[in-house]
N, C-alpha and C positions, 0 to 999 in steps of 0.2 A: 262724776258728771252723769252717768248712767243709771246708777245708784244698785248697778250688777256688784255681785262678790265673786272671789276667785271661783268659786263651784256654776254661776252662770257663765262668766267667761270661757271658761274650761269647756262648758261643753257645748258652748254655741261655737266654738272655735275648732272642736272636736282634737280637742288637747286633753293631757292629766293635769290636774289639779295640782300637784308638785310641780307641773311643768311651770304654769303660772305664777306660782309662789316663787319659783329660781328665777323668773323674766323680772316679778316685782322687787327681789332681793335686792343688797348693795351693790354686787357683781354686774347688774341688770341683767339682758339675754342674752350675753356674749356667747352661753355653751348653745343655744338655742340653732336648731339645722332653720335652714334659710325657707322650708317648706313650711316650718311651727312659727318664722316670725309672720311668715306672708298671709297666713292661716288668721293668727291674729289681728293682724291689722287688718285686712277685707273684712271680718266682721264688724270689729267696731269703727268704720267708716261707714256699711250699711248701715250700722244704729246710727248714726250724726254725731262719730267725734273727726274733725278734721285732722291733719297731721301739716305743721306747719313748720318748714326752714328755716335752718339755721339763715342769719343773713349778718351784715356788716354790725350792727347797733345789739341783736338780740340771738341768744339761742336758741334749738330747734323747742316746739313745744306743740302743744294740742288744744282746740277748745272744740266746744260744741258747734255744729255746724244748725244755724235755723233753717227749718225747713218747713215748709207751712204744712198745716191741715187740710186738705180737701175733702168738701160736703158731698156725699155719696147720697142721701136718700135724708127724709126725715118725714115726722107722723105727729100733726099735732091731736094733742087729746085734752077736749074743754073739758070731759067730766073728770077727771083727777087731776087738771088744771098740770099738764106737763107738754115737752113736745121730746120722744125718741129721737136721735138721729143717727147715721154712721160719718164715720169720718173714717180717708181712708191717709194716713201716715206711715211713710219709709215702707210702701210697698203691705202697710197692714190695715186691717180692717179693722173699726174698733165701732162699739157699741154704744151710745151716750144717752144719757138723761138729764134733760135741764127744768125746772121745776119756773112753771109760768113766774111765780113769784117775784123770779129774778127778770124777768122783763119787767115786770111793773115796776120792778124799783127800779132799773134803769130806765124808765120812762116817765117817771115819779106818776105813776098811775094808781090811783084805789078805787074804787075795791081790786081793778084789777078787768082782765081781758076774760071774755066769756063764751068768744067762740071760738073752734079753732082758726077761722081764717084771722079773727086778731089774731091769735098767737102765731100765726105763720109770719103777720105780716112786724110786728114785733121781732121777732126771730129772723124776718130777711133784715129790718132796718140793724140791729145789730150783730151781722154774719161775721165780719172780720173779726169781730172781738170774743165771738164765742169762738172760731175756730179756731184763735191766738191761744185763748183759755184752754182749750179743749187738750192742745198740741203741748202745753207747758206740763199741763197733768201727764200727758203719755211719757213725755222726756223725761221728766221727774220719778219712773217706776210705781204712779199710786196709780194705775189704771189693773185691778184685778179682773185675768182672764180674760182680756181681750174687752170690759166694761167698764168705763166709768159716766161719774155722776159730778155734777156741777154745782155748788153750792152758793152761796152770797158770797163767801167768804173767800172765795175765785175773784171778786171780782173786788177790790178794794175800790175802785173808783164809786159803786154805789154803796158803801158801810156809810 
């Protein structure tokens, strides 16, 4: 769901890497001290995996918890026809680039937007859906170093 290997876990969790592998094992964490499972789990609840009860119909299990993006700053730029922005997600700050492009095709515009205030205003009318996009990239592990980039292919509804 995170798209973490035992060696991220391990050390965002500030565990050994054996430790992890005996939690994932057949046995599960049974030998695990109760300060290495709590250790575990408060991390990946800050990352957005929920942990979810057992109940009458289903047993105990986990999924991703959605949590939105929020728009921190952004910078449009008409001479290389992009707009910067930050978005800040699970308490992180991340760096993004969106390529005007992709407004114009969700606008079915050509040649396309030339200044920045089109592209700002382009960029507010579809806010939710870049920040949807934005937040899918970060959950997903393809956001390198705290930056990622947005392409058409983000966005199937304009292919």
């Amino acid at each position: 769901m995170l798209a973490w290997g035992q060696e991220r876990l391990a050390q965002e969790a500030s565990v050994s890497r054996p430790t992890i592998k005996r939690m994932e094992g057949l046995k599960g964490p049974g030998r695990s001290t109760a300060a290495t499972l709590e250790s575990v789990r408060s991390v990946l609840e800050l990352a957005g995996i929920e942990f979810l009860p057992e109940d009458d119909r289903r047993g105990p299990g986990v999924r991703l918890r959605k949590t939105a993006a929020r728009l921190v700053a952004r910078r449009a730029d008409a001479i290389n026809r992009l707009i910067n922005f930050q978005i800040m997600h699970n308490d992180r700050e991340y760096d993004c680039t969106l390529r005007s492009s992709v407004l114009d095709a969700m606008d079915g515009k050509v040649p396309g937007y030339a200044t920045a205030a089109d592209i700002d205003a382009a960029f507010d009318r579809h806010l939710a859906l870049i920040l949807d996009r934005a937040r899918k990239v970060v959950v997903e592990g393809l956001a390198q170093d705290g930056r990622l980039s947005l392409w058409p292919e983000d966005f199937p509804e304009i292919a």
